[in-house]
C-alpha atoms as one frame of an Amber mdcrd trajectory, in Angstrom:
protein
   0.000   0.000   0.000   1.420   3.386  -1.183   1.104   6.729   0.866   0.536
   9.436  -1.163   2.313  12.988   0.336   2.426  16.112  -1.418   4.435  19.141
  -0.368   3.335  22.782   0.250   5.260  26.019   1.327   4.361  28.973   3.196
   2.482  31.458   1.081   4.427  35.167   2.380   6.708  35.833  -0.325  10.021
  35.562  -0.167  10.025  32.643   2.805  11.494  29.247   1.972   9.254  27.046
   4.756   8.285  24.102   3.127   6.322  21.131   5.113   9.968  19.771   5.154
  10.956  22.151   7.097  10.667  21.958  11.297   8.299  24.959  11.625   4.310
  24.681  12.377   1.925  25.490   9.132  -1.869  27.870   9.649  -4.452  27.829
   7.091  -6.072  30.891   5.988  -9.428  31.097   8.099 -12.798  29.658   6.424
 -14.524  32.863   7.772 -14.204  35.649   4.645 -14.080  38.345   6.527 -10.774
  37.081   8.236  -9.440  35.753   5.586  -9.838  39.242   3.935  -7.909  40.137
   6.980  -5.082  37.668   6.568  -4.612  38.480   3.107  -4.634  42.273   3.389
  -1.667  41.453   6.515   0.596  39.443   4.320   0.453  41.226   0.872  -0.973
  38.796  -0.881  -1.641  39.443  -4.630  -3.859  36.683  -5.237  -6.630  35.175
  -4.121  -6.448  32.329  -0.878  -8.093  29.450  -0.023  -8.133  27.350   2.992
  -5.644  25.329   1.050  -2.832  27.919   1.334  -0.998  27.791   4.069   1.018
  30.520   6.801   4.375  28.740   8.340   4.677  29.583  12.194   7.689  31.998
  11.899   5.293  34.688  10.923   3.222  34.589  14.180   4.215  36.012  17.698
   2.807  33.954  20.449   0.203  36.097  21.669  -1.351  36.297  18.283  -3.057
  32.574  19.425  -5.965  32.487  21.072  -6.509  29.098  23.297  -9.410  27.849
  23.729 -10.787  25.101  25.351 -12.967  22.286  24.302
C-alpha cells in the first residue's frame, strides 16, 4: 500500500518554509471576513483558499488564542 504525500510552502513571499521544514503550518481562516484580513496582513496578490498555508515563523505567540474544548 502506497502513501501518497504532497508538499506545500508557506504562502508570504520571499520565505522558503516548506512542510519539510521543522516549523508549524496555519491555514487561511474559512470565515471571509478574516481571511480578507489575513490576506490584506501578508500582501498577498492573489486570491487564498483554505488550502494555502502561513508557516509559524510569521506569528508572535500572543497572536493565538486558546481555547478550550
Amino acid at each position: 500500500m502506497s502513501t501518497s504525500y504532497y508538499s506545500f510552502r508557506c504562502v508570504i513571499p520571499g520565505c522558503k518554509s516548506t512542510n519539510y521544514t521543522e516549523t508549524s503550518f496555519h491555514s487561511f481562516p474559512r470565515d471571509y471576513g478574516h481571511m480578507i484580513k489575513w490576506e490584506r496582513f501578508v500582501g498577498l496578490t492573489f486570491k487564498s483558499s483554505t488550502k494555502h498555508k502561513i508557516c509559524g515563523r510569521h506569528f508572535r505567540q500572543d497572536d493565538f488564542q486558546i481555547t478550550q474544548a
